[in-house]
C-alpha positions in Angstrom: 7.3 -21.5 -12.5 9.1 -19.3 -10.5 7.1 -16.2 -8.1 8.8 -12.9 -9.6 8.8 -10.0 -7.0 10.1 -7.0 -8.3 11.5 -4.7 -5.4 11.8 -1.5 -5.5 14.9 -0.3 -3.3 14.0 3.1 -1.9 12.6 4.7 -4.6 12.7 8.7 -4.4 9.9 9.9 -6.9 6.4 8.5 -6.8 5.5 8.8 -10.5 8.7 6.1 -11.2 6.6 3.9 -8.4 3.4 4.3 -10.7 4.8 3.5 -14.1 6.7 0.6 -12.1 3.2 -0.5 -11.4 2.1 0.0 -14.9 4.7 -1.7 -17.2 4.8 -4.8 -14.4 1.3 -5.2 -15.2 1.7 -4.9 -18.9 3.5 -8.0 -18.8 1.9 -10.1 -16.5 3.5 -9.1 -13.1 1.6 -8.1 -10.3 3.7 -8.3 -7.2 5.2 -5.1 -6.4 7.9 -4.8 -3.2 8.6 -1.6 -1.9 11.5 -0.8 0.3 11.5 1.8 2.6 9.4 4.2 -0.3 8.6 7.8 -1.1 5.2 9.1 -0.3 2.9 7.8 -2.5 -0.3 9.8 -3.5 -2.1 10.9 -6.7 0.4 11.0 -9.0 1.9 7.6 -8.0 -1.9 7.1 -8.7 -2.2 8.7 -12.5 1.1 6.9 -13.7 -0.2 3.3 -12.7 -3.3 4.2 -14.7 -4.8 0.7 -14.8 -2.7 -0.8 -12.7 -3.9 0.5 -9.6 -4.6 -2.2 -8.5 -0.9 -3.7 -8.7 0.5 -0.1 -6.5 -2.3 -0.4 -3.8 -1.7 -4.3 -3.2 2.5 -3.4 -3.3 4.1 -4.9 -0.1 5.9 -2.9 2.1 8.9 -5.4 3.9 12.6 -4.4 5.0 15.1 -5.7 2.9 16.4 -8.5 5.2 12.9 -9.9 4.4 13.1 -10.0 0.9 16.8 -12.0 1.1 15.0 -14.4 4.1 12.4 -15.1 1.6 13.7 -15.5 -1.5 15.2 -19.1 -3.2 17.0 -16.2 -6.0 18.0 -13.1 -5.8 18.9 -10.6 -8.1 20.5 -7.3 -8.1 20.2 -5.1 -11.4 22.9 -2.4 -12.1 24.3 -0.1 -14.4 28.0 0.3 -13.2 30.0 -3.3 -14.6 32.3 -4.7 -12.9 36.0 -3.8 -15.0 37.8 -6.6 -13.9 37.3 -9.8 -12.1 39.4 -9.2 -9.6 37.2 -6.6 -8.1 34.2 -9.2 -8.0 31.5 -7.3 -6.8 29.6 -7.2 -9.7 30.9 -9.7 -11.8 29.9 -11.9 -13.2 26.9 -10.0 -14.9 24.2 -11.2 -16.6 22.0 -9.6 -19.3 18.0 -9.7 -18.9 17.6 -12.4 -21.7 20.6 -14.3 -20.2 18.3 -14.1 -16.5 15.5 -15.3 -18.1 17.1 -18.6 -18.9 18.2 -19.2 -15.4 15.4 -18.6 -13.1 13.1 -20.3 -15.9 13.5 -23.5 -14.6 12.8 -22.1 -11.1 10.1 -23.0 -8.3 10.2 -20.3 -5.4 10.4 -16.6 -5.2 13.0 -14.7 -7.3 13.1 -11.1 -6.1 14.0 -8.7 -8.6 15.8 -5.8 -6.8 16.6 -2.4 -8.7 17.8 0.6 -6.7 17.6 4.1 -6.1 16.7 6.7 -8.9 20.2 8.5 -7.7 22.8 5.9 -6.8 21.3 2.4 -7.2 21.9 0.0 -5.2 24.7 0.0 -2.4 27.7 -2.4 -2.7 26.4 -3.9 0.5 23.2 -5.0 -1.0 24.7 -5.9 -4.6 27.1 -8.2 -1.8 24.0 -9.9 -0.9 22.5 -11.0 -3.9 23.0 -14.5 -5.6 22.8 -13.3 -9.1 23.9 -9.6 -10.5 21.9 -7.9 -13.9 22.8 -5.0 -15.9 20.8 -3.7 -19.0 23.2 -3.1 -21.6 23.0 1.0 -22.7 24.7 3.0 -25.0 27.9 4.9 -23.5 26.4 8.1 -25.0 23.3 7.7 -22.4 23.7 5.1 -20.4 21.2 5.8 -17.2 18.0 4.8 -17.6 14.9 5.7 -15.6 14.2 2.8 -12.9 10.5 2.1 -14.6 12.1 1.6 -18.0 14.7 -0.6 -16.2 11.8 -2.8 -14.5 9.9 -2.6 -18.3 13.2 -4.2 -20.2 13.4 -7.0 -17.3 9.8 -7.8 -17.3 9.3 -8.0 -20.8 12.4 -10.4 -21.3 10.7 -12.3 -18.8 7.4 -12.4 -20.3 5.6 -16.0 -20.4 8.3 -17.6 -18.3 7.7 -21.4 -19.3 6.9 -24.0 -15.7 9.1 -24.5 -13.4 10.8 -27.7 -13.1 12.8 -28.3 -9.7 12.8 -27.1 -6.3 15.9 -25.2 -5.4 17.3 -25.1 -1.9 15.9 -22.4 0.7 17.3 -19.1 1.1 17.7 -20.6 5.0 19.1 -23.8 4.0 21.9 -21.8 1.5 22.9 -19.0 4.1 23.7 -22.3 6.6 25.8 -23.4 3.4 27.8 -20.4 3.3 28.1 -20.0 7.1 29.5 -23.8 6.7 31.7 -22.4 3.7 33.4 -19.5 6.3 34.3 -22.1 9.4 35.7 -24.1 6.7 37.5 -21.6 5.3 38.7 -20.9 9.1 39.7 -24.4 9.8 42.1 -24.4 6.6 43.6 -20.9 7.8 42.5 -19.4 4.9 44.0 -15.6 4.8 41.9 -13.4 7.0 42.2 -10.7 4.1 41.1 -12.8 1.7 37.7 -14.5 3.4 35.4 -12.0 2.6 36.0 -11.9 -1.2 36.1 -15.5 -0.9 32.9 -16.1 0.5 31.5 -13.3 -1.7 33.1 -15.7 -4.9 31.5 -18.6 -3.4 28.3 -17.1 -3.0 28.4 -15.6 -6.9 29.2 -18.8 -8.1 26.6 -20.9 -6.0 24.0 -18.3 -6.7 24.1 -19.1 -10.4 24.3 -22.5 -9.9 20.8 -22.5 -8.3 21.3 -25.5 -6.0 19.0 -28.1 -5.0 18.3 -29.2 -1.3 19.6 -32.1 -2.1 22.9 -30.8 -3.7 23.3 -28.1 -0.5 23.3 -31.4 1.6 25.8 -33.4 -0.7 28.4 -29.9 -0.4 27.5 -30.7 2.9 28.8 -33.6 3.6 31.5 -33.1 1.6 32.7 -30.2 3.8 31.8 -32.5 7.0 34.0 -35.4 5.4 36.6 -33.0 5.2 36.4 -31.7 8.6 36.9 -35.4 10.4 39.9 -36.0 8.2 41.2 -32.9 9.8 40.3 -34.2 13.2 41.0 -37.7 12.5 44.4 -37.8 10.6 45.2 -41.6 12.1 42.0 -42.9 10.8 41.6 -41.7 7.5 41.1 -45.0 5.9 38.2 -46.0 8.4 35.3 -44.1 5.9 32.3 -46.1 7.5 33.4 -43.7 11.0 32.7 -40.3 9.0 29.7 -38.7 10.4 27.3 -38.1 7.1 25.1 -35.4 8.3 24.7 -32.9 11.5 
């Protein structure tokens, strides 16, 4: 089954840390992330009641780490995207919808939820493979970023075994870097690459590729490529290099 971190992205007050701690453990998760944190001290302390244990054992990594590390990540917001040609945060997911796509899952899936203020940056929200909003009511629609890690971690409660090994965070950031010369090589509108590639990277990231499938795109790319440089023998197959 798959690892769940949940990450905590700067979080400003250290009570929200402690009942972060506290509802995780209520459901059965114990690995706590914190990114560049608040203080934490006694009342961090009083608000994880029994789950101390889950706020002292909380790792503190940059945020590089967490993306490095993780086979699935997945940004949580409450600002939807409007329209999908502004793609940064479409397509969205709810928590029930999440908990049917990591569940077949072996590897890390870091959770990330942002600051009590703003959230999470556009840059970070860029980064992630999979994006999660909690749907509210347009009469109150913030919620308090415990409550936020509460609805997640009770929808996914009892996850059942994992079933499949999904590609490497390292071997999918070599796909995409593939993806952009590519997209180079067929002069693909210089204004147009980075939402491209952020596309690409939305629609691979819910996907959840295999190894195996990451090295078939491959090939497919590389295939591709000595057509390009080989226009004369494109009906000699057995000369197409099948791997780097």
């Amino acid at each position: 089954m798959p690892e769940v971190d949940i990450v905590l992205v700067e979080p400003l007050y250290e009570g929200n840390v402690g009942f972060a701690a506290r509802v995780m453990k209520n459901f059965g998760f114990t690995h706590l992330v914190l990114i560049n944190p608040c203080e934490l001290g006694n009342e961090a302390k009083a608000r994880a009641s029994h789950a101390r244990d889950v706020l002292e054992s909380a790792e503190q990594i940059n945020l590089d780490e967490v993306f490095e590390r993780s086979v699935v990540t997945i940004a949580t917001t409450g600002t939807l995207g409007k329209s999908v040609t502004n793609p940064m945060r479409m397509p969205f997911y709810s928590p029930a919808e999440i908990r049917d796509i990591i569940s077949p899952i072996q590897g890390r899936v870091s959770i990330l939820f942002g600051r009590e203020n703003w959230g999470l940056n556009n840059d970070e929200i860029s980064r992630a493979d999979i994006i999660c909003t909690i749907p509210t009511s347009e009469i109150y629609p913030i919620i308090n970023i415990s409550h936020a890690v509460g609805i997640i971690c009770y929808e996914l409660a009892h996850l059942p075994r994992g079933e499949y090994q999904l590609a490497s965070r390292r071997e999918m950031e070599y796909l995409f870097s593939h993806i952009g010369s590519f997209l180079d090589r067929i002069s693909h509108p210089p204004e147009k690459r980075a939402t491209t590639l952020l596309l690409v990277r939305r629609i691979l990231g819910r996907t959840l590729l295999t190894a195996r499938e990451a090295s078939t795109l491959h090939g497919l790319l590389r295939r591709t490529e000595w057509h390009f440089d080989n226009p004369e023998g494109s009906d000699k197959s057995d000369q197409v290099p099948q791997k780097e």
